[in-house]
N, C-alpha and C positions, 0 to 999 in steps of 0.2 A: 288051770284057770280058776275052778272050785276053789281052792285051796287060795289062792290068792285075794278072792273074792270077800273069802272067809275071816281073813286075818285084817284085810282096809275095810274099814268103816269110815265114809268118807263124813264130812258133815253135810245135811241137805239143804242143798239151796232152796232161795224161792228166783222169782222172777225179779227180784227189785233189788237180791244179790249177787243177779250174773253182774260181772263187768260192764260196764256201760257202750265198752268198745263190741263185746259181744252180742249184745242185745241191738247194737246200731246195725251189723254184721251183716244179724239174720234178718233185721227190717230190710237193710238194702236186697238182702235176696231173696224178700216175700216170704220166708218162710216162720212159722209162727213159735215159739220158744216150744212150744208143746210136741214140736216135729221132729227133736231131737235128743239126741242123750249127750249129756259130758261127764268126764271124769278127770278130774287134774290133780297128780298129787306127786311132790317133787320125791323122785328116789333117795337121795341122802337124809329125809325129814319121819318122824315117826308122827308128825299131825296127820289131823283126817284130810286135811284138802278140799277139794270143792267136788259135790257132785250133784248132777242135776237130771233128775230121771234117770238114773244109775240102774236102778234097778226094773227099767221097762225093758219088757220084750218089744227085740229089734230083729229085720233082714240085717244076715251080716255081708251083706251085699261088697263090701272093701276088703273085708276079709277074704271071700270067695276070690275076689278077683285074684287077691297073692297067692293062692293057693293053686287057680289055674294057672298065671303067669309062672312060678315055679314049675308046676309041671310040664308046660310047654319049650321054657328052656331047657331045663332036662332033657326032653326027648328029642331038640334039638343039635343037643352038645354031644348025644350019643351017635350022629349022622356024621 
């Protein structure tokens, strides 16, 4: 992930260049543009893409969860 991190250099947004559909999004679900991170960047393209708070520290709370969900199938599939 280092290494990946390393090589995209995304370009920085501000607030007035998320997508309009995006910023409608998080209005509709109260939450404030400053409560999250994105990164969007198409795999076949060598542009930077859109990133917005990229580089804040986050709970990787979504991640955890694949992580226990795999392990839990696993040790299911072995029963």
């Amino acid at each position: 992930m280092v290494l990946l991190a390393a090589a995209f250099q995304p370009a920085r947004a501000t607030a007035a260049t998320l997508p309009p559909e995006v910023v409608a999004a998080l209005a509709r679900g109260k939450l404030p543009t400053e409560s999250v991170s994105i990164v969007v960047r198409e795999v076949a393209s060598a542009d930077g893409g859109l990133a917005w708070r990229a580089g804040t520290a986050a709970n990787p709370a979504s991640l955890m969860k694949l992580v226990t969900t795999y392990a839990a199938l696993d040790l299911l599939d072995r029963r």
